[in-house]
C-alpha positions in Angstrom: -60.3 -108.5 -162.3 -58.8 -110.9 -160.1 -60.2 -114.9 -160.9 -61.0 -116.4 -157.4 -58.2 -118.8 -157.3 -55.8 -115.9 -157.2 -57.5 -114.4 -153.5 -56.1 -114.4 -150.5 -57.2 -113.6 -147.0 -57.3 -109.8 -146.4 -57.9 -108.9 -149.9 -59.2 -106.0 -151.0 -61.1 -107.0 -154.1 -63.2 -105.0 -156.6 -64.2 -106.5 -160.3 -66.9 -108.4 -161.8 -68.2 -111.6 -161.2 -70.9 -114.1 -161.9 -73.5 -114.4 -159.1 -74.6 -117.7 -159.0 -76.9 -117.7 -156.2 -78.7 -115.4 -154.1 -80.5 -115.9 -151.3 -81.8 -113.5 -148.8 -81.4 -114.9 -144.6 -81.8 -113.3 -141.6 -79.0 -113.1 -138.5 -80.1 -114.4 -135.1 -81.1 -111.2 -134.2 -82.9 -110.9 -136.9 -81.3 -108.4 -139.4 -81.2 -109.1 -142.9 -78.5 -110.1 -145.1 -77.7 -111.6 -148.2 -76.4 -114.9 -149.3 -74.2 -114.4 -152.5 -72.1 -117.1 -154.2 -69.5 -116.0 -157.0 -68.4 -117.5 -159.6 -65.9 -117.1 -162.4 -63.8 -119.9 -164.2 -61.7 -121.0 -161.6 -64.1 -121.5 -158.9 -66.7 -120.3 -156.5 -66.8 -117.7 -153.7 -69.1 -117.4 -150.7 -70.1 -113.8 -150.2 -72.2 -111.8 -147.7 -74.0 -108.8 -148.0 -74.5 -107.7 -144.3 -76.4 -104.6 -144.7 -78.5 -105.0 -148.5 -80.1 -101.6 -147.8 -77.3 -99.4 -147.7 -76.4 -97.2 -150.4 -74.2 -98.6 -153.0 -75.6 -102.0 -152.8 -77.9 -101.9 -156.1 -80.5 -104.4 -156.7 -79.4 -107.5 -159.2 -80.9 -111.4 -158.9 -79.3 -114.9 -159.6 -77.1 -115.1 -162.7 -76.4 -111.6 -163.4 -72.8 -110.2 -163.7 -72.0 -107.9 -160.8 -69.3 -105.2 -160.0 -68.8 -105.9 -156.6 -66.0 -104.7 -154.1 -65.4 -106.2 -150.7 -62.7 -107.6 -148.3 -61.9 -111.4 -148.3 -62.3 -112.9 -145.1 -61.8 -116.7 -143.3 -64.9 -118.3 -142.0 -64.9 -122.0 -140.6 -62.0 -123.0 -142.4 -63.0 -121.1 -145.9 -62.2 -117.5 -147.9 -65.7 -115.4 -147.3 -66.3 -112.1 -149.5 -67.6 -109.3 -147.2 -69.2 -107.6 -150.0 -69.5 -103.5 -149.2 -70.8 -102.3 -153.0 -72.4 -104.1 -155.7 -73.8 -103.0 -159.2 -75.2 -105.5 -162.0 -72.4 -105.1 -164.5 -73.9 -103.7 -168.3 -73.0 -106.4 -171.2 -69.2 -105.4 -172.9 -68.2 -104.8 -169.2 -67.2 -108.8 -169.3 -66.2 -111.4 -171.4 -68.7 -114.8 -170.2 -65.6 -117.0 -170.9 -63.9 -115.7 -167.9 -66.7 -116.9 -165.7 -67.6 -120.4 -167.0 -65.2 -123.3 -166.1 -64.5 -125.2 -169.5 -62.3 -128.8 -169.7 -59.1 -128.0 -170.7 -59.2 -131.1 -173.6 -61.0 -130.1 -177.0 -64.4 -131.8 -177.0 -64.1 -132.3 -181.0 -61.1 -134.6 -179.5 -62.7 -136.1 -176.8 -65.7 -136.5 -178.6 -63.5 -138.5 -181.6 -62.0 -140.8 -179.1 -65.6 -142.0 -178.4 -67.0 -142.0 -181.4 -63.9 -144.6 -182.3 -64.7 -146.8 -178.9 -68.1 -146.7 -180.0 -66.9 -148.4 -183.2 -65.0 -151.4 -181.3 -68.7 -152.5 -180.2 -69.2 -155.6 -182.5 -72.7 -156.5 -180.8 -75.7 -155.2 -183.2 -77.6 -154.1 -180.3 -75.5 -152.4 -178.7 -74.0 -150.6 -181.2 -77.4 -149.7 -182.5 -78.3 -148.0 -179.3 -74.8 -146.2 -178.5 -75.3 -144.6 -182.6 -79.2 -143.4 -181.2 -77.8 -141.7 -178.2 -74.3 -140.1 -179.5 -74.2 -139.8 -182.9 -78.2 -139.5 -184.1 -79.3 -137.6 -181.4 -78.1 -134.0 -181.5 -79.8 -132.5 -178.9 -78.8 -135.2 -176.8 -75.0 -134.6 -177.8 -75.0 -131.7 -177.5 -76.1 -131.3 -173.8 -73.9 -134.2 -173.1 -70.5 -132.3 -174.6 -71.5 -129.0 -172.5 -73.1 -130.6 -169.7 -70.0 -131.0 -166.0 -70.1 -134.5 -164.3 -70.9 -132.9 -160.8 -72.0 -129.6 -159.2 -68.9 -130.4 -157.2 -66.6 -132.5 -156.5 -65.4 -133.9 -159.5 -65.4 -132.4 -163.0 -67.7 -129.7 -162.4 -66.7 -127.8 -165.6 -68.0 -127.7 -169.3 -67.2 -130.8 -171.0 -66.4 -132.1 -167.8 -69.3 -135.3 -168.2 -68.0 -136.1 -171.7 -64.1 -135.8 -169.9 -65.2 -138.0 -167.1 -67.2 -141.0 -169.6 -63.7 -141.1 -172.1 -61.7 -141.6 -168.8 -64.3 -144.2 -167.6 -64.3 -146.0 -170.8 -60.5 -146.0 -171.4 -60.4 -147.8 -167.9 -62.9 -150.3 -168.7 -60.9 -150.8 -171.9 -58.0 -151.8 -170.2 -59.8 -154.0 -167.9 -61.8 -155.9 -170.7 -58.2 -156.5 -172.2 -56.4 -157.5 -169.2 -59.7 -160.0 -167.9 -60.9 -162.1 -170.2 -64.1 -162.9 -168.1 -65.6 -159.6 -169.0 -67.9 -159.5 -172.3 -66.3 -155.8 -173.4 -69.4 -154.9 -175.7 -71.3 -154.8 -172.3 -68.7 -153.1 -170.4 -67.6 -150.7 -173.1 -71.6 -149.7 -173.8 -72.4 -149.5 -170.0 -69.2 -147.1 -169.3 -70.4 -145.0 -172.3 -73.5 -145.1 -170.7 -73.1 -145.0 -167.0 -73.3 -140.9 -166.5 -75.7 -140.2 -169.4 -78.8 -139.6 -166.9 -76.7 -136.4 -165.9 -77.7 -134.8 -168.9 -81.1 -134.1 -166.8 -80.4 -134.6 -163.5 -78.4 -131.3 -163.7 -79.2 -128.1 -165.0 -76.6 -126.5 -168.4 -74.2 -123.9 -167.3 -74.0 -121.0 -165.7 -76.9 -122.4 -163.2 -75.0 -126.5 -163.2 -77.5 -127.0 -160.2 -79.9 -129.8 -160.1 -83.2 -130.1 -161.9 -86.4 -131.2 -160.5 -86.4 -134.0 -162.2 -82.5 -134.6 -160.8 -83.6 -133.8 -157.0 -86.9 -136.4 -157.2 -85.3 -139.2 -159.1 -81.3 -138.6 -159.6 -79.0 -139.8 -162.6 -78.7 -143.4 -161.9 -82.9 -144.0 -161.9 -82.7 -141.1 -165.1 -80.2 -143.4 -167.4 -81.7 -146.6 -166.7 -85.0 -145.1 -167.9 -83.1 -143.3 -171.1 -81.3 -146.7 -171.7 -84.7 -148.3 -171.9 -86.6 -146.0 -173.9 -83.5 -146.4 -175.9 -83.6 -150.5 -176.3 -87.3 -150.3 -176.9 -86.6 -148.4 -180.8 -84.0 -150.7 -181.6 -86.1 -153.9 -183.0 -85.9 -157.7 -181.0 -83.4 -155.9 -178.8 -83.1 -159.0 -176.3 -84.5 -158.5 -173.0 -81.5 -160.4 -171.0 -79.4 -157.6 -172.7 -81.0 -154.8 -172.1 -81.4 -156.3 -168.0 -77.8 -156.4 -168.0 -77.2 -153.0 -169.5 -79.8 -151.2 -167.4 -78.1 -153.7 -164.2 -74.3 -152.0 -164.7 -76.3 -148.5 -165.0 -78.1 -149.1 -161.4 -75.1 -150.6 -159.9 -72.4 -148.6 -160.9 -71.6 -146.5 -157.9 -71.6 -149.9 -155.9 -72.9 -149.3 -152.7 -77.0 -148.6 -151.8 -75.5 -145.8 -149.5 -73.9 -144.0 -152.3 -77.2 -143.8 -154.4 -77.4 -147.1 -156.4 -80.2 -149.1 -156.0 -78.6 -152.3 -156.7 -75.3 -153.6 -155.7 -73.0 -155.0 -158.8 -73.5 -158.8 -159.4 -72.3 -158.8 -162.8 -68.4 -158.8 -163.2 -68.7 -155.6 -165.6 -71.2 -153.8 -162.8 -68.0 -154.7 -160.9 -65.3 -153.2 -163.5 -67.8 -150.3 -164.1 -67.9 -149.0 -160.6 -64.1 -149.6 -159.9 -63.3 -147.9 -163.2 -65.7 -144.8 -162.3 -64.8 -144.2 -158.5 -60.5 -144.7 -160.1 -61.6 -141.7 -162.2 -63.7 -139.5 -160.1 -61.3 -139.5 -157.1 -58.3 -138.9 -159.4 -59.6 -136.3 -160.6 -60.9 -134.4 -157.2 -57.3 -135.4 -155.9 -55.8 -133.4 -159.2 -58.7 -130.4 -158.5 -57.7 -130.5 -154.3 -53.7 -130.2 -155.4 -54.5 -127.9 -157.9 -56.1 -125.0 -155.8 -53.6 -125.5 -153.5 -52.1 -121.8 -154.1 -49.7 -121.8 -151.3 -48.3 -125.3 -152.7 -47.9 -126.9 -148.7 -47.1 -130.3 -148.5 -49.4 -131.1 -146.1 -53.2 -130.0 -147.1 -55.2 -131.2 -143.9 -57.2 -133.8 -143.3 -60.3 -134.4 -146.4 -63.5 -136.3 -145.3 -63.8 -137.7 -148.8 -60.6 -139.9 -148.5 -60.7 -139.6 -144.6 -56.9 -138.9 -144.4 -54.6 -136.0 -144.0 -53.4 -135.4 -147.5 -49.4 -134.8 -148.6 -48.3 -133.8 -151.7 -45.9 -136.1 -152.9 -42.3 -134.5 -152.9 -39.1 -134.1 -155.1 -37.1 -137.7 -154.6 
């Protein structure tokens, strides 16, 4: 088997692979074909299936492993499978590691590091509520430590929402250090907090797709709803508190056209959504350099930062 990041227009490839999606279509002249999208660890592959009732295309569905062998192709600016055989793939054939993308830091460490921020909260309240959600909850952790931070973009990996909150918080550390005008227990327990409606907004892996729940209401509306069901167990948990908590939650990515509902007007809504757009575009910078195979300096011109990217050279 050959992982996708290893393909390369005018392969021949034949070896097994998750399929994440099917989805049947029809051409304009209305033939049928099939939709497919692969997956394996190190990414995802668009394939096509132009004639599905032809021999050697067995039947297999959405999230079974298949044996497939077709010729990688360039459409619209991305590699395209042109899928001629396809079997679903018996269990022993594959290992399910090779196909799931995993964070490449431990989660017993990751999870360590915020158990010991969690500790620096001195507020009662807050420290009552962070204790609820990560360290008394277990069904809740454990979702949170498999769950990814994204379908795309950013972190879209196991472990990659617990990955994505340490990052966060270590940046909110820093600025609650370095600024004196921001009350840290708030900032530390909102960037702890920030991503936690994720947990239901997005389906677990291998599926990482978004619930119903995720599609009607979406992570920001989920958490501030979790963060109050939260503060209402916790006894005289002070309403101005809980307002400002819930605030940083529903202002956090900053602007209404980038799905919060409020804009920041607290300075650690401020610090919260500067220290979570640092991380997620650092991170999809890292992921866009890092799937560069042929290792160009120049990578072409990416909506998200509007610009022609260069990687930076040898001085």
């Amino acid at each position: 088997m050959r992982f996708i990041n290893e393909l390369h227009e005018g392969d021949r490839v034949s070896g097994i692979y998750l399929c994440k999606q099917k989805q049947s279509a029809m051409t304009k002249n209305g033939k049928p074909y099939d939709n497919v999208i692969l997956q394996d660890k190190t990414g995802v592959l668009d394939g096509k299936i132009w004639d599905p009732n032809s021999l050697g295309i067995d039947d297999f569905d959405t999230l079974d492993y298949i044996d497939v062998v077709g010729d990688v192709t360039t459409f619209a600016g991305a590699m395209q499978l042109n899928i001629k055989r396809v079997r679903k793939a018996s269990e022993g054939e594959y290992n399910p590691a090779d196909y799931l993308p995993v964070s490449e830091n431990s989660t017993d460490d990751m999870y360590g590091q915020i158990l010991n921020m969690i500790k620096t909260v001195k507020n009662e309240y807050l420290s009552a509520l962070l204790n609820k959600l990560f360290v008394e909850d277990k069904e809740f952790l454990k979702s949170f430590q498999e769950h990814s931070a994204a379908k795309t973009v950013h972190h879209g990996f196991i472990g990659g929402l617990m990955e994505h909150t340490l990052s966060v918080t270590k940046l909110c550390d820093y600025m609650a250090n370095a600024y004196p005008l921001l009350k840290r227990d708030l900032l530390i327990t909102a960037s702890l907090l920030h991503d936690v409606g994720k947990t239901k907004e997005l389906s677990s892996f291998p599926l990482n797709d978004y619930t119903d729940e995720g599609q009607l209401l979406g992570h920001i509306i989920i958490g501030a709803q979790m963060i109050h069901d939260l503060a209402k167990e916790i006894p005289n948990f002070p309403e101005t508190l809980e307002n400002q908590l819930v605030h940083c939650i529903l202002a956090h990515h900053g602007e209404l056209e980038y799905g919060s509902p409020k804009k920041p007007a607290l300075a650690e809504a401020v610090a919260l959504n500067l220290a979570d757009n640092t991380d997620a575009r650092m991170e999809t910078l890292t992921e866009i350099f890092a799937a560069d195979k042929g290792k160009k300096e120049w990578l072409g011109y990416n909506r998200l930062f509007e610009s022609n990217l260069r990687r930076t050279g040898d001085v």
